[in-house]
C-alpha positions in Angstrom: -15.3 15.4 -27.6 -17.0 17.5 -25.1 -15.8 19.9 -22.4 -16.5 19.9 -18.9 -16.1 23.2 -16.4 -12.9 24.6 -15.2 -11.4 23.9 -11.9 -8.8 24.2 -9.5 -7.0 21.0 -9.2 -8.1 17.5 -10.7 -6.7 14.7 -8.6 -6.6 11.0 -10.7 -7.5 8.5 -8.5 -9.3 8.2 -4.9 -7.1 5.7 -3.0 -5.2 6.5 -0.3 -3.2 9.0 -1.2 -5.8 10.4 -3.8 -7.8 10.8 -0.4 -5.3 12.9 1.1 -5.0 15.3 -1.8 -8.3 16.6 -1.8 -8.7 16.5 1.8 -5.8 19.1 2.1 -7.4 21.0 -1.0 -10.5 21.2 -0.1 -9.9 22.4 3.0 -7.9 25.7 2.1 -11.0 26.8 -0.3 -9.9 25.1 -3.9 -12.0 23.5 -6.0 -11.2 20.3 -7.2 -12.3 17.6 -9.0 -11.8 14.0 -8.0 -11.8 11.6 -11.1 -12.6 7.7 -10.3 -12.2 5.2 -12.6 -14.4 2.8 -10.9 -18.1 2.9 -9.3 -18.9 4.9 -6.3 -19.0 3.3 -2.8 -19.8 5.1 0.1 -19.1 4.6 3.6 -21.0 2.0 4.9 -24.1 1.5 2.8 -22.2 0.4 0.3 -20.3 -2.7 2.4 -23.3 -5.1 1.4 -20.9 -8.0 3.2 -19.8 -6.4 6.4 -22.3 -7.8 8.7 -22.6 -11.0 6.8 -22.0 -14.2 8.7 -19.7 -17.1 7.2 -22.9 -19.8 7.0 -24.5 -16.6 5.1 -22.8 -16.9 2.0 -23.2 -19.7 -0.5 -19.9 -20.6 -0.8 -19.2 -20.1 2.9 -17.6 -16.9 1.9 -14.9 -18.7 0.2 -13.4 -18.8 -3.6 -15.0 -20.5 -6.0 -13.9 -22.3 -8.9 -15.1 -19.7 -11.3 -13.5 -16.8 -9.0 -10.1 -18.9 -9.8 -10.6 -19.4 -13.7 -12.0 -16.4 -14.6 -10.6 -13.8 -12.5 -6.8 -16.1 -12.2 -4.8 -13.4 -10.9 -6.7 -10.9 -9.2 -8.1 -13.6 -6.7 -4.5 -14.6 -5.9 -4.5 -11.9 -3.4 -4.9 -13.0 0.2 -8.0 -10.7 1.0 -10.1 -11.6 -2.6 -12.8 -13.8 -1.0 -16.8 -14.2 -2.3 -17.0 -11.7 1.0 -14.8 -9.3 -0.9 -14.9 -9.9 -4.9 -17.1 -6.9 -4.8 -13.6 -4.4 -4.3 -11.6 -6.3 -6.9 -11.7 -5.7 -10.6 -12.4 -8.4 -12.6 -9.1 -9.5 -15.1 -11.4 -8.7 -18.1 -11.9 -4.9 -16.9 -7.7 -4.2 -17.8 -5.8 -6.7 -19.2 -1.9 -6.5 -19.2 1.0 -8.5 -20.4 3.1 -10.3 -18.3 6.7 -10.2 -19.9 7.7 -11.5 -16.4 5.1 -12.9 -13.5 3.8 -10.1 -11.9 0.3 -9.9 -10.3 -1.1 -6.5 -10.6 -4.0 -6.5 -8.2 -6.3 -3.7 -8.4 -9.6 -2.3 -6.5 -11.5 0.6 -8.6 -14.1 2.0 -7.1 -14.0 5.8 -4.6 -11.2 4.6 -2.0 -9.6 2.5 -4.3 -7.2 -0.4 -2.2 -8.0 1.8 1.1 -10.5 -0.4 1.7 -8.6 -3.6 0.9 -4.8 -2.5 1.9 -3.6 -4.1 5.6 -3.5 -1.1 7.3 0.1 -1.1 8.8 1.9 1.9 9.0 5.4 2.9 10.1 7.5 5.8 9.6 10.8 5.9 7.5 13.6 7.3 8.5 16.9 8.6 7.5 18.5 5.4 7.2 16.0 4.5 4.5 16.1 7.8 2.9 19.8 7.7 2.9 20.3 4.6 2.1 20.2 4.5 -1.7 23.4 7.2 -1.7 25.3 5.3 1.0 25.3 2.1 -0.4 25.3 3.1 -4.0 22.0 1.5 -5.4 20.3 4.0 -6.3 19.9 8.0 -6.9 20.0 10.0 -3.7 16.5 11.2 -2.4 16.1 14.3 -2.4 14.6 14.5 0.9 15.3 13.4 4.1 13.6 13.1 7.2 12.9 16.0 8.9 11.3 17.1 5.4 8.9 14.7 6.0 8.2 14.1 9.9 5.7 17.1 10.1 3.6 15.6 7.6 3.6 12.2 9.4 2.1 13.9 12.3 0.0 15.8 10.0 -1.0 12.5 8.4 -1.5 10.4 12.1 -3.4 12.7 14.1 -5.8 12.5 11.7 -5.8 9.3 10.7 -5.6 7.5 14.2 -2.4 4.8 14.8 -2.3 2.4 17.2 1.0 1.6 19.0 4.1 2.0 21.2 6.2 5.2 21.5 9.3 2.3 21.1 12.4 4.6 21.0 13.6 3.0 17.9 16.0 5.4 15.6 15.5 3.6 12.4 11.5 3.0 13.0 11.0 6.7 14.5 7.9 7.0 16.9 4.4 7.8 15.5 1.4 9.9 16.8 -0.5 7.0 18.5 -3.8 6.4 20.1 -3.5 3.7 22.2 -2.3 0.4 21.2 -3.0 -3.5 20.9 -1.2 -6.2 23.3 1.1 -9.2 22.6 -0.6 -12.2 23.6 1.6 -14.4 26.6 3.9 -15.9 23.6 4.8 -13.3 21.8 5.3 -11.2 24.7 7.6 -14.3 26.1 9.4 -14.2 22.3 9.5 -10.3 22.8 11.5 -10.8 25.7 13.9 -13.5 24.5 15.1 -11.0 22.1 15.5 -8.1 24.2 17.8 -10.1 26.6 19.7 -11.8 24.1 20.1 -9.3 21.6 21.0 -5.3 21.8 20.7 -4.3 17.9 16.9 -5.5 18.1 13.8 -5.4 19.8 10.1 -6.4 19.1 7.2 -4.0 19.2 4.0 -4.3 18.5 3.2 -3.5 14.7 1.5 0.0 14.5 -1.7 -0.1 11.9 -4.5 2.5 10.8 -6.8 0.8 13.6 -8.4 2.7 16.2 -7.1 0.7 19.4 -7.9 4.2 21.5 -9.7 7.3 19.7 -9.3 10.8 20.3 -10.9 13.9 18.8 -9.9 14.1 15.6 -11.4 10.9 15.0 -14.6 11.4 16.3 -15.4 14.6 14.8 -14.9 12.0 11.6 -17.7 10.0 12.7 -15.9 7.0 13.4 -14.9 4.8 16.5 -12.8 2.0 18.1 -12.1 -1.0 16.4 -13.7 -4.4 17.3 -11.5 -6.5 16.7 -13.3 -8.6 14.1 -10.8 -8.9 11.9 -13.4 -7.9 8.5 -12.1 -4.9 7.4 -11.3 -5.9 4.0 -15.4 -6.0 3.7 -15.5 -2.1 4.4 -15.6 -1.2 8.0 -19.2 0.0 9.3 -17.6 1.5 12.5 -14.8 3.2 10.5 -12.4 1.8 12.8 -9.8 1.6 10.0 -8.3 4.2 8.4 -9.9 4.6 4.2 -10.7 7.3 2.3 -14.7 6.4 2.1 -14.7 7.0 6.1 -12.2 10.0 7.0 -10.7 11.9 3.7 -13.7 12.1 1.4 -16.5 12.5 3.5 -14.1 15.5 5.1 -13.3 17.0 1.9 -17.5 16.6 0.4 -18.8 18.6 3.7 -16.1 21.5 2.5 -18.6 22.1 -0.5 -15.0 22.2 -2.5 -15.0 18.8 -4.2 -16.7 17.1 -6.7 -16.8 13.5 -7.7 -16.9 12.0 -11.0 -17.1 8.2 -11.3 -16.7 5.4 -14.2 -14.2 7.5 -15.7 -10.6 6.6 -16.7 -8.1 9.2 -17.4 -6.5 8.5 -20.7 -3.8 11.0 -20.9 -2.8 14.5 -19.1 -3.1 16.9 -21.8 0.3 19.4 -22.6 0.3 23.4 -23.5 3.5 23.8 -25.2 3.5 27.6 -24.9 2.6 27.5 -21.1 5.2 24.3 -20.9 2.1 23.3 -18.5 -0.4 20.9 -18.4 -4.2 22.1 -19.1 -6.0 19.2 -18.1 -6.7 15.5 -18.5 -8.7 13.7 -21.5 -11.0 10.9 -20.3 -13.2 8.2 -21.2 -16.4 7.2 -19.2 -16.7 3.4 -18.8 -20.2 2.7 -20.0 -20.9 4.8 -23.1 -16.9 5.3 -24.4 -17.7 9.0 -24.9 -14.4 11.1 -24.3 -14.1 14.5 -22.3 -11.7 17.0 -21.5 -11.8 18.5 -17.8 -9.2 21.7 -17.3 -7.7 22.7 -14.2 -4.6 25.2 -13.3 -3.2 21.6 -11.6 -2.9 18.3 -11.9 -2.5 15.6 -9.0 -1.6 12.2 -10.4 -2.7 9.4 -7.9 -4.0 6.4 -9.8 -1.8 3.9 -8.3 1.9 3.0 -9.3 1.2 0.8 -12.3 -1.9 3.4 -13.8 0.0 6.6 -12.9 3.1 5.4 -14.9 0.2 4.0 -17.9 -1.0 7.4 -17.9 1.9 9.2 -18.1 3.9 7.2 -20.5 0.7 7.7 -22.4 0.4 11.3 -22.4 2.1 12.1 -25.6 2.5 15.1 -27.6 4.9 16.7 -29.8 7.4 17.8 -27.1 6.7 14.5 -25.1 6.8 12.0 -27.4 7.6 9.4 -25.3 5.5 10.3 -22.5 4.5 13.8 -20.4 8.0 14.7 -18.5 10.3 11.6 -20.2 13.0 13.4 -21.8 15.7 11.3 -19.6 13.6 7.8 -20.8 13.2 6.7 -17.0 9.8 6.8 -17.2 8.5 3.3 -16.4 12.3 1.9 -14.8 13.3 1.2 -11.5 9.8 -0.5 -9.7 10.4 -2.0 -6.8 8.7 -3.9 -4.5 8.6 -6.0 -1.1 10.4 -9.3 -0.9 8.0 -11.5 1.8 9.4 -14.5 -0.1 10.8 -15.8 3.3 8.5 -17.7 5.9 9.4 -19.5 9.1 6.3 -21.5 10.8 7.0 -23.1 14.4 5.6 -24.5 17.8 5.6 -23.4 20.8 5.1 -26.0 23.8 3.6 -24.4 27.1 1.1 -21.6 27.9 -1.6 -23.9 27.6 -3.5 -22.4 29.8 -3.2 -18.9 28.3 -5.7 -17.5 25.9 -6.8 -14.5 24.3 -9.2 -12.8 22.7 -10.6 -11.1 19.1 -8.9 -11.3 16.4 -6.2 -8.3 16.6 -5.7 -6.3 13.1 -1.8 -5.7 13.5 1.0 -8.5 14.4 4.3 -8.2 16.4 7.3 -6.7 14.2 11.0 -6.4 14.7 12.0 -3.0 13.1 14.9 -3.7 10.5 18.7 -4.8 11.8 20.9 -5.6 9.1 22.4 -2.5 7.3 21.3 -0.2 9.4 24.3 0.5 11.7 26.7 -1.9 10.3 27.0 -3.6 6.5 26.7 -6.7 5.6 28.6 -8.5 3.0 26.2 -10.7 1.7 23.7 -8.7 1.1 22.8 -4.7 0.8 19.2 -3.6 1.8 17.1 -4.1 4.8 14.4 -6.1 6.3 11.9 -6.5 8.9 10.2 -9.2 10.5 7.0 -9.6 11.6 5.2 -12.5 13.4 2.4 -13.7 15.5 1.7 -17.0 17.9 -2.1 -18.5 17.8 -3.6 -21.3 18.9 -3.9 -24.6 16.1 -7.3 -25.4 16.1 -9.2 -22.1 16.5 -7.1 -21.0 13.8 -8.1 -23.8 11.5 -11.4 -23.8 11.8 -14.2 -25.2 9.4 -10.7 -26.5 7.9 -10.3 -29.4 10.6 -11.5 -32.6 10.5 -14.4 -35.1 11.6 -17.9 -35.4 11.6 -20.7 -35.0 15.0 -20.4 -34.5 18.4 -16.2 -35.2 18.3 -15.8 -32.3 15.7 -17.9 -30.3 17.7 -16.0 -30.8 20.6 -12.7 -30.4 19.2 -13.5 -27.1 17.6 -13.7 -26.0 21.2 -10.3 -27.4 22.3 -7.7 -24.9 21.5 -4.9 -26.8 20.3 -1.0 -25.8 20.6 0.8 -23.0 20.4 2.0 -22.2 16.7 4.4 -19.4 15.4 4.1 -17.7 12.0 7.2 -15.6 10.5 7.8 -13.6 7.9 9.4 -11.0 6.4 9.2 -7.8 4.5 12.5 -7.3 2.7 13.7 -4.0 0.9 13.8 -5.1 -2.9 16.2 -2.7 -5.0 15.9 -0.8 -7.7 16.8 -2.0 -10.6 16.7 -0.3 -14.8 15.7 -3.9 -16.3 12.7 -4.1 -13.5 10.0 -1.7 -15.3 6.9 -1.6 -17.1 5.6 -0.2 -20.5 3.0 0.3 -23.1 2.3 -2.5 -25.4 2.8 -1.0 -29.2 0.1 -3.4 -30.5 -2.1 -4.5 -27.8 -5.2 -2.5 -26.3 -7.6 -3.2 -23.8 -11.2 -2.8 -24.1 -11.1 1.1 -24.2 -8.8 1.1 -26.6 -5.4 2.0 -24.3 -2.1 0.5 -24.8 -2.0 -2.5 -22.6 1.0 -2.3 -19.6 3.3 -4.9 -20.4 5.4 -5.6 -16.8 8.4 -7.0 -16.7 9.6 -7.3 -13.0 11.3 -9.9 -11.6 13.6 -11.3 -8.0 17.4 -10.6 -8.1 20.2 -12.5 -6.2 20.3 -10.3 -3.6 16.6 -11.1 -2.6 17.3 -14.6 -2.5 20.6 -13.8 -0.1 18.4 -11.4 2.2 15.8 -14.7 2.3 18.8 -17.0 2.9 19.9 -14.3 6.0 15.9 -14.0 7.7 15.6 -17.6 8.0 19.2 -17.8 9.5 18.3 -15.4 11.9 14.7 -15.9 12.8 15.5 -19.6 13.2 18.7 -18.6 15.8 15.7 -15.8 17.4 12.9 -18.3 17.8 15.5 -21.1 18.9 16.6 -19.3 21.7 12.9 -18.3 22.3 11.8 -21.9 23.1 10.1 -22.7 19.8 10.5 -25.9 18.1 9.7 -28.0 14.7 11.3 -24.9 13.2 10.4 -24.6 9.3 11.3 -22.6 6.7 9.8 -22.0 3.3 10.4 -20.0 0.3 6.5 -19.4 -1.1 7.7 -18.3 -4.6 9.2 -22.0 -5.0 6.2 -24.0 -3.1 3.0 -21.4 -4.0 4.6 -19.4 -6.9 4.3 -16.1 -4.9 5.3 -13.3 -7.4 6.0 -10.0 -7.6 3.1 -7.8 -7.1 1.2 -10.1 -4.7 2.3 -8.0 -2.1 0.2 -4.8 -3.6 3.6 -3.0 -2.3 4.8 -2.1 -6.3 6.8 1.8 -6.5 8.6 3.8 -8.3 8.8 4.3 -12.0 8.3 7.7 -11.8 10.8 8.8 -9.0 11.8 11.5 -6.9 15.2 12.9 -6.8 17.3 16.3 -7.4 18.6 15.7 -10.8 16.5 15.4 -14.0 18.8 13.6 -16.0 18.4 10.8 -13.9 14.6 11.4 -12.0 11.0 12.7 -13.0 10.3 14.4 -10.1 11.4 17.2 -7.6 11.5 17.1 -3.6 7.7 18.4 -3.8 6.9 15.6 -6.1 6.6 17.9 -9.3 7.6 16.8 -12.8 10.5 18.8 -13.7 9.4 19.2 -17.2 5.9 19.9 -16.3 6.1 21.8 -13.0 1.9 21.6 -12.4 1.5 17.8 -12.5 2.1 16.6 -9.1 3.1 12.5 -8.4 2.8 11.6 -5.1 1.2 7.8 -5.4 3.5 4.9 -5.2 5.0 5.7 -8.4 7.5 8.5 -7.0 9.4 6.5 -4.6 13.3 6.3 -4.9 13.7 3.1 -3.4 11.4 1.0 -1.0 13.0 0.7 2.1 11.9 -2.0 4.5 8.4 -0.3 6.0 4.8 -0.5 5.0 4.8 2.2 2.5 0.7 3.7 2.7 1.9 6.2 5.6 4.8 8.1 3.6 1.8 8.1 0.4 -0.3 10.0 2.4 2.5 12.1 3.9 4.1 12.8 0.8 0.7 14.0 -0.7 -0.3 16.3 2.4 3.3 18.0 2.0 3.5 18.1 -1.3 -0.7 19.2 -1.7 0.3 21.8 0.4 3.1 23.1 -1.8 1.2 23.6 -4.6 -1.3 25.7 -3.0 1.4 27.8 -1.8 2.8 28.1 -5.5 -1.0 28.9 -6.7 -1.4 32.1 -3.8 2.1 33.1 -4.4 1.2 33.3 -8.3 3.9 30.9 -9.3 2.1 27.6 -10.7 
């Protein structure tokens, strides 16, 4: 086994919030070693699909029958296309066992799912942070908001949101730089709500899309979205927010950071007379050769599912059960989004209004129901987003007919239709976890993940509630032919699909029943750092990407402050 050079940190994974951490290290002089499982891809010569129009591909840049036998689940996600198959793993590259449905979709390559992840972004607030202690389903965070709402500006002025300063206490206002617009129905839906109801209101969604730009962004190289609606092919103009356009090119022109690629980190390796990790142990992807890298640090953001692998993997005399596990917890409690619920509709009129690109972000409503009052039927929260289009433009190459009609009716616009759906707080729960396999490896030799996460009652009551009320909203609205659908009964959409999976490695103020401090440190291991997906409390209702990358600035931040005070 060989041995590389020393350094300052090591951060496992280059994602989203593995971006972040060596921006914010790199920056205050440490050098730090970024370790990627997958292939490099940088920004924009590596997009080989970005400019590639539809009658380009072979397939017409759809899924083929091979994409849906031999890579089954990964090309279940709505983004996996022949445009995009190229920022997917294949199923053969990491098998796992599924105890109970779950689709683990994963992108490995440098900026991981930041080049694949729907860029919407919205702050938490105390009401999600609290939540878990008030209503009694889960342990208390030990944070709250004004721990974290430096870090979100931090994190947005650098990153670039688009939106509304909306006045919303449970959806508090973001950085922005400029914002998208409603199109005539929505706005017309907007205002249904806000005269008929005063615990709601809808905004438009906020996303990691340059609708305006300001300096910070161009001194990134980037610029304004066009509104092509591609980004999941990589983004030439770097009008999204990843970590190939804005963190990692930042961090490479410090001269602080270095890359390794095709490398998977197989365990964080344990000094029992320092009670601190030295390192990680890792295997490179083509040849199987194993290496140790050292570093006074470690950062641990491989993703929810591989951070919780690699920890629950890193055993050793005192850890037998995994680096930090003396409690057992290691693995329990993910959570996830519940967008089981969907509500479709028309909207007669506004035929003469149109509008134009294709707009990265939708309309939401900020979460209503146990945020000022309880509800009896149900305890977390929920937020709904929608957006109104026109049929036939929307359809496309999927419509009908043959010659000059077809051609004629692909100019004709068609009706109004309304799309619904909704993004509800699953919660946590001890039977929802994952673990290693005690028999079954994957082709480097680790313990396959076996998952076994599944729906509870109380996300088919929260369902039951979202199409009650968006029904009564879009009712009063004007829409009609009002449908609802549950997708995990008609499409078998399962947990994971979302790509929202956390926890299993969560924050809170007592070890006995957490892994990991306010700053996101392993109690039992106070130099490895967790600030991925993995150690979230609970969910709450919002996006979760922007409190990743806020989490990992603050806690990034931290660490350096423990390393020049001599205490890490």
């Amino acid at each position: 086994m060989d041995r590389e050079r020393d350094f300052d940190i090591i951060v496992v994974g280059s994602g989203i919030s593995g971006g972040w951490a060596v921006k914010e290290f790199t920056e205050r002089g440490f050098k730090t070693l970024l370790i990627e499982r997958g292939r490099m891809v940088k920004h924009i010569q590596d997009y080989p699909t970005a400019y590639t129009d539809t009658w380009e591909f072979e397939h017409r840049g759809q899924r083929t029958r091979d994409d849906l036998t031999r890579n089954k689940w990964i090309s279940r996600h709505y983004a996996y296309s022949e445009a995009t198959r190229h920022f997917y793993i294949n199923d053969e590259e990491q098998e796992y066992i599924q105890e109970k449905p779950f689709d683990w979709i994963r992108g490995y390559q440098v900026g991981g799912k930041s080049l694949l992840w729907a860029r919407q972004t919205q702050r938490w607030s105390d009401f999600e942070f609290e939540a878990p202690r008030k209503y009694r389903y889960a342990v208390d965070w030990p944070i709250r908001y004004q721990d974290i709402a430096p870090w979100y500006a931090h994190v947005e002025r650098f990153v670039g949101i688009a939106g509304t300063k909306d006045g919303i206490p449970n959806m508090p206002d973001s950085e922005v730089v400029g914002a998208f617009e409603m199109n005539q129905v929505e706005q017309a839906i907007a205002n249904s709500i806000s005269q008929r109801y005063s615990d709601r209101k809808a905004i438009i969604g906020r996303c990691a899309n340059l609708a305006g730009i300001k300096e910070e962004q161009i001194a990134q190289g980037r610029s304004r979205c066009m509104a092509r609606s591609l980004c999941e092919r990589g983004c030439p103009f770097g009008a999204y927010f990843s970590s190939n356009s804005s963190t990692i090119p930042y961090a490479e022109k410090t001269g602080n950071l270095t890359i390794i690629t095709d490398t998977i980190v197989e365990s964080i390796l344990y000094d029992e007379k320092t009670k601190k990790a030295i390192g990680v142990q890792t295997i490179d992807t083509k040849t199987k050769d194993k290496k140790i890298f050292k570093s006074r640090v470690v950062f641990l953001n491989a993703s929810t599912l591989n951070s919780n692998l690699i920890l629950l993997n890193s055993k050793s005399d005192r850890f037998p059960n995994g680096l930090g596990n003396d409690n057992g917890l290691m693995g329990r409690y993910i959570t996830f989004h519940n967008y089981r619920g969907r509500i479709t509709a028309d909207f007669p009129g506004y035929e003469n209004s149109y509008y134009y690109g294709r707009r990265p972000t939708q309309v939401f409503i900020p979460a209503f129901k146990n945020i000022h009052r309880t509800e009896q039927t149900f305890k977390g929260s929920y937020l709904i987003a929608f957006a109104a289009y026109r049929d036939s433009w929307a359809r496309g190459i999927a419509m009908e007919g043959l010659g000059a009609d077809y051609k004629d009716n692909l100019l004709e616009p068609g009706g109004w239709k309304i799309s619904m759906m909704m993004q509800g707080e699953v919660l946590p729960s001890f039977d929802n976890h994952v673990r290693l396999s005690p028999d079954k490896v994957d082709k480097y030799g680790l313990p396959q993940l076996i998952t076994s996460v599944d729906y509870s009652a109380n996300d088919m009551m929260m369902m039951e509630d979202f199409f009650n009320e968006g029904t009564e909203m879009l009712t009063q609205a004007g829409a009609e032919n009002i449908r609802t659908l549950d997708q995990h009964e008609v499409f078998g959409r399962q947990p994971g699909l979302e790509v929202h999976e956390v926890g299993g490695v969560r924050m809170g103020n007592d070890p006995n029943t957490s892994l990991l401090n306010r700053y996101n440190q392993l109690h039992l291991c106070e130099n490895v750092f967790v600030t991925d997906g993995a150690c979230m409390a609970s969910i709450g209702n919002q996006n979760p990407s922007l409190t990743f990358m806020a989490l990992t600035a603050r806690a990034a931040n931290h660490a350096m402050d423990l390393i020049q005070e001599k205490k890490l």
